[in-house]
N, C-alpha and C positions, 0 to 999 in steps of 0.2 A: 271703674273697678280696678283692683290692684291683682296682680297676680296671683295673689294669696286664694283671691275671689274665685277665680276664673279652675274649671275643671282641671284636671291634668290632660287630660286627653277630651279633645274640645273638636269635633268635628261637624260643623257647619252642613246643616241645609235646611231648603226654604218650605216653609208650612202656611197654604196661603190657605185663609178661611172663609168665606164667602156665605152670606145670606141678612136677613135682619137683623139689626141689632140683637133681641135677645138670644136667636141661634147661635150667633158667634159668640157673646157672652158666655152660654152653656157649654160651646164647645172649649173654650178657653179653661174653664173652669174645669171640667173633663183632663183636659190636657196635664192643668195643674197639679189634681188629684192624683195621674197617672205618673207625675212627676214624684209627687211626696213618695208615692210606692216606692218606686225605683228607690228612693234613697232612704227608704226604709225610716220615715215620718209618721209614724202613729200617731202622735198626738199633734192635735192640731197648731197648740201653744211652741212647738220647736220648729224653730228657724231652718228652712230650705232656702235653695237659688233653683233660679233657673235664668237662663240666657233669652231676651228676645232680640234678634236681629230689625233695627228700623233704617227703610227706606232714606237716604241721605235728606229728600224734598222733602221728609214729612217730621224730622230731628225741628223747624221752626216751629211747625204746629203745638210737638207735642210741649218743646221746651217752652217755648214763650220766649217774650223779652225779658231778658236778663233773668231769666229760668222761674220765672213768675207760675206758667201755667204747671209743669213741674210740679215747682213747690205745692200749688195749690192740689194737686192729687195726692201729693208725699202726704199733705196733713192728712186729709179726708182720708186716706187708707196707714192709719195710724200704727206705728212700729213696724213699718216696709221703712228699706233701705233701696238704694239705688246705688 
């Protein structure tokens, strides 16, 4: 991301979530929602950010080789940027 991206005032801490996959899913989404609030997103169709911090070990998983796995979430969730 470029600085342009990045909040102005960006204050880091760690939100760990813990339970089954659909729990966490839900809670995520929660999260999200609670995000759009803040920046005051009504409509679904307008573009938000939000920041997730990843674990240095788990940057292989998600990326993939040669940002393979990535890409392939970028398409499946279509008009997300990274």
């Amino acid at each position: 991301s470029g600085e342009r991206d990045t909040p102005r005032r960006l204050s880091d801490r760690i939100v760990t979530i813990s339970g089954q996959a659909e729990q966490k899913e839900g809670a995520c989404r929660g999260i999200v929602e609670r995000l759009r609030r803040l920046q005051d997103l009504q409509d679904p169709k307008e573009v938000g950010f939000f920041v997730v911090i990843v674990p240095a070990s788990s940057v292989p998983v998600i990326v993939g080789a040669q940002g393979a796995t990535i890409k392939e979430v970028l398409a499946a969730a279509e008009g997300v940027e990274l």
